[in-house]
N, C-alpha and C positions, 0 to 999 in steps of 0.2 A: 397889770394882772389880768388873765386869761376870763373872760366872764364864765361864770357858774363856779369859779374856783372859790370853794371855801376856806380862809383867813382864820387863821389863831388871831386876836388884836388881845393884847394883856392888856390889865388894869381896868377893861370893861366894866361894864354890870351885865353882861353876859356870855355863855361858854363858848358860842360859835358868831362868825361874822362874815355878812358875805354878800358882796355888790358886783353886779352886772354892770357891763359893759355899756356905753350910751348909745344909743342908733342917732348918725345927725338931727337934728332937729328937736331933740329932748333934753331933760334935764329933770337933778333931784330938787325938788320944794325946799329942802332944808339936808345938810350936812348931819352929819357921823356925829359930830360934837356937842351940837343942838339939839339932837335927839338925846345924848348920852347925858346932857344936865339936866334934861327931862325927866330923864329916869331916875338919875341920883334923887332928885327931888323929891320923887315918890316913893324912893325906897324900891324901888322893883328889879328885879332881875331878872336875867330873859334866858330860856333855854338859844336862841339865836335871834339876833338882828339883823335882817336879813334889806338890801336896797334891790330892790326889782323894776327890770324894762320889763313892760309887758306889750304886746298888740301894736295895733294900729292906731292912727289917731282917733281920739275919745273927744269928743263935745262936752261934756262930762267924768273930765277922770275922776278914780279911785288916788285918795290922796296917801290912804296908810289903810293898814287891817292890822291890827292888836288880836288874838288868839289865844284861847287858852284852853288847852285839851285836855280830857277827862283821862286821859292817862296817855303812858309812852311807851305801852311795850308791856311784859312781864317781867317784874320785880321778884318770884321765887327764887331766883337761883343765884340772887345779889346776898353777899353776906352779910350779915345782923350787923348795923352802924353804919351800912351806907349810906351817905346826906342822900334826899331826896333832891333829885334834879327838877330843875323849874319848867313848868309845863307850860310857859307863856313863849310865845313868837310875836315878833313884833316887824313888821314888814313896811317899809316907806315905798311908795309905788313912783317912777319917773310920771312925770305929766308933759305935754308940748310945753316946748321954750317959750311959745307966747302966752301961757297962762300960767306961767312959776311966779311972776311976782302976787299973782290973789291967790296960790296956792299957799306961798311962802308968808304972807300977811295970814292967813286964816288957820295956818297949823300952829305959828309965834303967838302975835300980838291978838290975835282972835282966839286965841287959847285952844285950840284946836289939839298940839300936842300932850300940853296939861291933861286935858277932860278923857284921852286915849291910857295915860299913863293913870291915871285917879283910878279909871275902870281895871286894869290888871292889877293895881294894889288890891285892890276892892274884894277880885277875885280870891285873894289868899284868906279871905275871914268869910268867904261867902259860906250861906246853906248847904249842907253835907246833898241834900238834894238836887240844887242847883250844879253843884259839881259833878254829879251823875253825866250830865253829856258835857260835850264841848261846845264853847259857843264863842263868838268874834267880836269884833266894833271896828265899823269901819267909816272913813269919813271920806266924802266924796265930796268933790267941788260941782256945783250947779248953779251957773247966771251969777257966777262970783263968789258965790256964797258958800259955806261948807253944812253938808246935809252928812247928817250923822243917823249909822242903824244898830242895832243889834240883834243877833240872830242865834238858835242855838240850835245843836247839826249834834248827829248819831251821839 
């Protein structure tokens, strides 16, 4: 599959799906499958699942970024009963080949992808205020370890 090509996958928990191409020397922390039992778990649904190469090598990658936008557009001209589309993206980032296995222990067995997926369930009951902007979670690897942020953007 051509990278940036965006994937129908049926049966998901989400409407779009879409994975980059590897550059030698990289790899994903965790598969398609393991993130999608993740999700079933919490109940969430993604507007897109998105596997991203990014940059150059990182000393510290970005392991995943979970998203949720304070809107997608304008909704006036959708007619009365359209479901609401899910405003969550949920993005897995490649990291170098020599640091998939602490990447791949700390998003599993280190709960790393649980605690990403807890936070977008979280989002669908959050404060009518709180939803006002958009804001992320993202967990990055450092010295082994998975450093988790949150941030909230326009």
């Amino acid at each position: 599959m051509p990278a940036g090509t965006v994937t129908r996958v049926t049966g998901g928990p989400w409407d779009t799906y879409d994975r980059d191409r590897l550059r030698a020397g990289w790899s994903y922390p965790v598969g398609r499958t393991i993130v999608e039992a993740s999700l079933h778990a919490a109940g969430v649904h993604l507007l897109s699942l998105d596997f991203r190469m990014h940059g150059g090598p990182a000393p510290d990658p970005i392991l995943l970024k979970a998203t949720r936008y304070r809107d997608l557009g304008n909704t006036y001209y959708r007619p009365r009963g359209t479901p609401e589309r899910s405003r969550c993206v949920f993005a897995i980032h490649a990291v170098p080949s020599g640091v998939r296995a602490d990447a791949h222990a700390v998003l599993t067995t280190g709960g790393g992808l649980d605690r990403a997926c807890a936070w977008l369930a979280a989002t669908e009951s959050a404060d009518p205020t709180w939803l006002y902007k958009s804001h992320s979670w993202t967990a990055q690897l450092l010295n082994g370890a998975m450093h988790e942020t949150a941030e909230a953007t326009g």
